[in-house]
Residue, then its C-alpha position, 0 to 999 in steps of 0.5 A: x239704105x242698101x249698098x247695092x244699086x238697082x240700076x247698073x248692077x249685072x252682078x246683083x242680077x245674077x246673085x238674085x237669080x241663084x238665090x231664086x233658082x236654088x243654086x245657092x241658098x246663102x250667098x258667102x262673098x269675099x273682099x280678098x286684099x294682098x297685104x302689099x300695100x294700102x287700099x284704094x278708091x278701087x278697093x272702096x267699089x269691091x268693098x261696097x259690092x262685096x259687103x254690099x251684096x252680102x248685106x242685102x240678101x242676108x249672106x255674109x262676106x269674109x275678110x280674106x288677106x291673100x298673103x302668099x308674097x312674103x317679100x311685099x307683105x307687112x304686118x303694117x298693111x294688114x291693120x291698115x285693111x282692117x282700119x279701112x274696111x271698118x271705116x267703110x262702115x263694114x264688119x266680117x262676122x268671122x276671122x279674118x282670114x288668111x291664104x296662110x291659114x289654108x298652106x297645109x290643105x293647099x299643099x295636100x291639095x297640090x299633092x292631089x294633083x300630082x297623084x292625079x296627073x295632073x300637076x309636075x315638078x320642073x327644073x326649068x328656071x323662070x326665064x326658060x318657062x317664060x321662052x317656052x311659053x309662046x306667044x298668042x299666035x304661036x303655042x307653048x313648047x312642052x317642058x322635058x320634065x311634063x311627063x315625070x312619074x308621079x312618084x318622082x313628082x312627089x318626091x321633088x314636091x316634098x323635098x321642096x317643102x323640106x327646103x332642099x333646093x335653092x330659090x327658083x331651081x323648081x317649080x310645080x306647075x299644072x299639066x293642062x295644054x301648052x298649046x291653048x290658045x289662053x296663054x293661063x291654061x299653059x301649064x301655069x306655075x302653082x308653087x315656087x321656091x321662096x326662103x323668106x320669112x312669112x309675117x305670120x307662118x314664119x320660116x315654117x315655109x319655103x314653098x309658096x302658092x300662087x296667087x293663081x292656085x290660092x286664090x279659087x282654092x281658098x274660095x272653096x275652102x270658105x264656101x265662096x259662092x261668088x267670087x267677084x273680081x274685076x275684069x282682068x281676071x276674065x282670062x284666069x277664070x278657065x284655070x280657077x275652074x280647072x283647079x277647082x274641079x280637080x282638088x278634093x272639094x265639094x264646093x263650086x264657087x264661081x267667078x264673075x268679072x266686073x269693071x274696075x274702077x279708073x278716076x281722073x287726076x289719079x293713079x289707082x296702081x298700087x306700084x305707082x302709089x307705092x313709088x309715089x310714097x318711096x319716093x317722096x312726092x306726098x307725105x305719106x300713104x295718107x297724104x289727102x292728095x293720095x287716093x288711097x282710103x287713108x289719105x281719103x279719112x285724113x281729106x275729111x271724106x265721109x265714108x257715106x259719102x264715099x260708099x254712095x260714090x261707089x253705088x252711082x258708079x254702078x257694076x258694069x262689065x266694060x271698064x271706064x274713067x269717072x269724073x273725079x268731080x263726081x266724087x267730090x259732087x257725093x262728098x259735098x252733097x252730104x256734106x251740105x246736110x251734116x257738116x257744121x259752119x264756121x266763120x273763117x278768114x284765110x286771108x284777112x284784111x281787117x275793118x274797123x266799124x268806125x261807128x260802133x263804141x270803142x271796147x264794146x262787144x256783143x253776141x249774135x247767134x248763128x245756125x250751125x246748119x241751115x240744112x239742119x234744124x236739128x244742128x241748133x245755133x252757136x254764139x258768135x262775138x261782135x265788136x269794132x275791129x273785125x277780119x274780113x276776107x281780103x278777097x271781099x273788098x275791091x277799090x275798083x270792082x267790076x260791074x257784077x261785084x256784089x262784096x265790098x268797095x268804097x261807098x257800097x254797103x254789105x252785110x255782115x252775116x247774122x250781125x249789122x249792115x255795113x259800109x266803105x267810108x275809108x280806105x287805109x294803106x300802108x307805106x308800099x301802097x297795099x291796102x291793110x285797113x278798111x274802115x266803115x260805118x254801120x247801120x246800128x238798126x240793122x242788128x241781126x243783118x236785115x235792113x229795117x227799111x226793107x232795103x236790098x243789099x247783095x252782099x254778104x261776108x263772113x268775118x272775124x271779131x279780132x280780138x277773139x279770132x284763134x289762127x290755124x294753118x290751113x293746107x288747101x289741097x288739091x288734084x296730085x296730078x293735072x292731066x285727067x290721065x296722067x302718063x297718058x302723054x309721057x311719064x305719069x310723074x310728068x304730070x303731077x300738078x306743082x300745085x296740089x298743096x298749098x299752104x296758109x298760116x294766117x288764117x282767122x277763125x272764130x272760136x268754136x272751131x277749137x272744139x272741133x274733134x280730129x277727123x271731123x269736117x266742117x264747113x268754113x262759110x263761102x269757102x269750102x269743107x274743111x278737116x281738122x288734121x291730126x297734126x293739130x295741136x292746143x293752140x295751133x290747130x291745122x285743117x285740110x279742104x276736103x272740097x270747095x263749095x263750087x259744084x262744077x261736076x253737078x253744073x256741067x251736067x245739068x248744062x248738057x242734060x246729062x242727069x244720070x244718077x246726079x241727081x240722087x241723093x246721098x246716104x243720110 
């Protein structure tokens, strides 16, 4: 199935039209990440676009680290990339590539554009060209060192290269209009003076391209055709064509702007993100809370369900805020048709079936999937005492209770009809036993006689019940927007984790391979985590069952793209 969208999709229009038109004959994309950090929900829709375009038309899209800030570089953030993208389901047939690999045409190139006029060296220091800027009702002033003679220029530029002068004594920057009413067209800086290592040059350099100069120049040095970023970049498409058109290259890569993505309950900055690591309001950058595509694979979200996420978002031209329920709406829709069941009691209370014979014991098959014929059946291990949810029984239910209560009868999933004959409490009045009898007839779960029973529960055979922790997470922040009423740390949510020790399961949940996520029957999609251990198994909710997003929305007749289905 294609990653691009036929609808929402103004990009793919215009790729289709260069290919009809002949201006391109293979469309070359690039997903062109700063390894300063890891990647996000944002990052996953570039993927998706990129890749996604580059795979439809039969292009290709390249890998492209754009490492040109030593000091919030790491190797670390580099493999992290290549580990997500990969996850994403995607695959760069050459490199991948770095800005770094380009330094040295970069600076001939920059070299070009003194000879040319039109670039120079100034000894301005950054908060001087910052004054001399202006404003956008008021225009630049020109700095005293713009007219320099080439050859001074060059000299300067070169012995910045040759590490000559301290950080920040010099820049070189374009010589475009000081007096353009876009303030990026004002002289921009395009090399600065940078003594720091370099994770994979070095201290070969101490001179460092800006992102303004790498970024377009790099694009034509790979035969970008179309270089796709997202719509804070609009301002900076004049100098991407300015420095293209003036570096010695035949290549034209073009620009096109799209919408970021924004999602509620969640910050996509990568400084906010940063500090909510540093300073220890999650567990990591792949703590589940966090949106980043680590914590998104430790959540249990399958990278299906995450790359139809991005296709119902669509590419628009105007930024906007999605639904986190949208999300989590593709997470479970496939989810419903791939994960496995299985029995779980996060919070027991045991039942002991008074009628069935003490050290007795059968087996009950049970499917796997009932949206999945193909998913087979599993054994399950019936006997006398059971756990049941704790939550399932009420001594005095209200009138739409259908679980268990005093003489109400339920059924037991794929094993007997039960009921409430007794209830057991210990010494400070809590209920810790219910005990039942059941319907020796109604093996399998179905009433011989026809008779309705509302009422089913998941449980546990005691004796042969494994106990895991189970961490149920949920929303980092509680406003939709956070920081949009005060500090956006103010409104992270108290209860995003919690965290349970005592849960029950059946078995064959131990066979459950880290990473993979399974369904705990009436509760929700679970992750086995890594953290788990033989013999102490740990698993973290991806998303409960409740589809709150998908009603909402069938309420107010607002399909959209709701209905679609999810990549199988």
């Amino acid at each position: 199935m294609s990653d691009v969208d036929d609808r929402n999709h103004f990009i793919r229009d215009i790729v289709r039209a260069d290919l009809a038109s002949g201006r391109v004959t293979q469309v070359v994309t690039r997903f062109p990440p700063e390894p300063n950090g890891y990647l996000h929900l944002g990052h996953a829709k570039s993927i998706t676009l990129n890749f996604g375009l580059a795979q439809e038309t039969g292009g290709r899209c390249n890998l492209r680290f754009d490492d040109t800030n030593p000091e919030k570089e790491d190797v670390e953030y580099i493999e992290a990339i290549e580990r997500d993208v990969r996850w994403m389901g995607y695959a760069w047939s050459e490199g991948p590539f770095f800005a770094s690999d380009y330094f040295d045409r970069l600076y001939d190139w920059a070299r070009h554009l003194v000879e040319a006029g039109h670039a120079y060296v100034d000894d301005q220091d950054a908060e001087t060209i910052r004054e001399t800027r202006g404003t956008l009702t008021e225009p630049g002033r020109e700095s005293p060192w713009r007219n320099r003679p080439v050859a001074e220029n060059l000299d300067l530029f070169a012995r910045m290269k040759a590490g000559e002068f301290p950080d920040g004594a010099r820049v070189l920057r374009a010589r475009i209009d000081m007096a353009s009413g876009n303030m990026n067209l004002r002289d921009p800086i395009l090399y600065r003076i940078r003594h720091v290592r370099h994770p994979r040059t070095g201290d070969r350099w101490c001179i460092y391209p800006t992102y303004d100069y790498a970024h377009g120049q790099s694009d034509a040095i790979e035969g970008i055709t179309h270089s796709l970023c997202t719509l804070e970049f609009a301002d900076h498409r004049p100098l991407y064509d300015w420095l293209v058109e003036r570096v010695p290259t035949r290549a034209r890569p073009r620009q096109y702007e799209f919408a970021r993505l924004a999602i509620t309950h969640a910050v996509l900055s990568k400084r906010r993100l940063i500090e909510l690591v540093r300073e220890g309001h999650v567990a990591g950058w792949d703590d589940p809370r966090m949106p980043t595509l680590a914590g998104q694979r430790r959540r249990g979200v399958p990278p299906a369900a995450l790359r139809d996420f991005c296709r119902r978002v669509g590419v628009a031209r105007a930024d906007s805020r999605v639904e986190a329920g949208l999300l989590d709406h593709c997470i479970r829709e496939y989810l419903n048709r791939h994960a496995p069941r299985r029995m779980v009691v996060l919070d027991p209370l045991k039942m002991v079936i008074t009628t069935y014979p003490e050290g007795r014991s059968e087996t009950f098959e049970t499917v796997n999937n009932p949206e999945d014929p193909q998913a087979g059946t599993r054994p399950v291990t019936f006997e006398r005492e059971i756990w049941i949810e704790r939550g399932d029984f009420m001594e005095d239910p209200p009138k739409k209770f259908f679980r268990l209560s005093p003489g109400r009868e339920v059924r037991l999933r794929s094993a007997y009809l039960v009921t409430c004959e007794e209830v057991i409490r210990d010494e400070g009045g809590e209920v810790v036993e219910v005990r039942c009898s059941h319907d020796p007839e109604s093996r399998g779960g179905d009433a011989p006689d026809g008779r309705r029973v509302k009422g089913t529960l998941h449980w546990v055979a005691a004796s042969t019940a494994i106990g895991l922790e189970v961490r149920l997470y949920d929303h980092l922040f509680a406003a939709a927007v956070p920081g949009s009423e005060g500090d956006v740390f103010d409104d992270l949510s108290p209860d995003s984790l919690q965290i349970l020790s005592g849960a029950k399961a059946e078995p064959a949940l131990a066979d459950t391979k880290d990473g993979e996520t399974v369904q705990f029957e009436r509760q929700g999609y679970f992750c086995r985590d890594p953290d788990s251990r033989p013999g102490a198994l740990v698993f973290n909710r991806t998303v409960g069952l409740r589809d709150s997003w998908a009603q909402a929305q069938r309420k107010t007749g607002t399909t959209g793209t709701a209905g679609r289905k999810a990549e199988s």
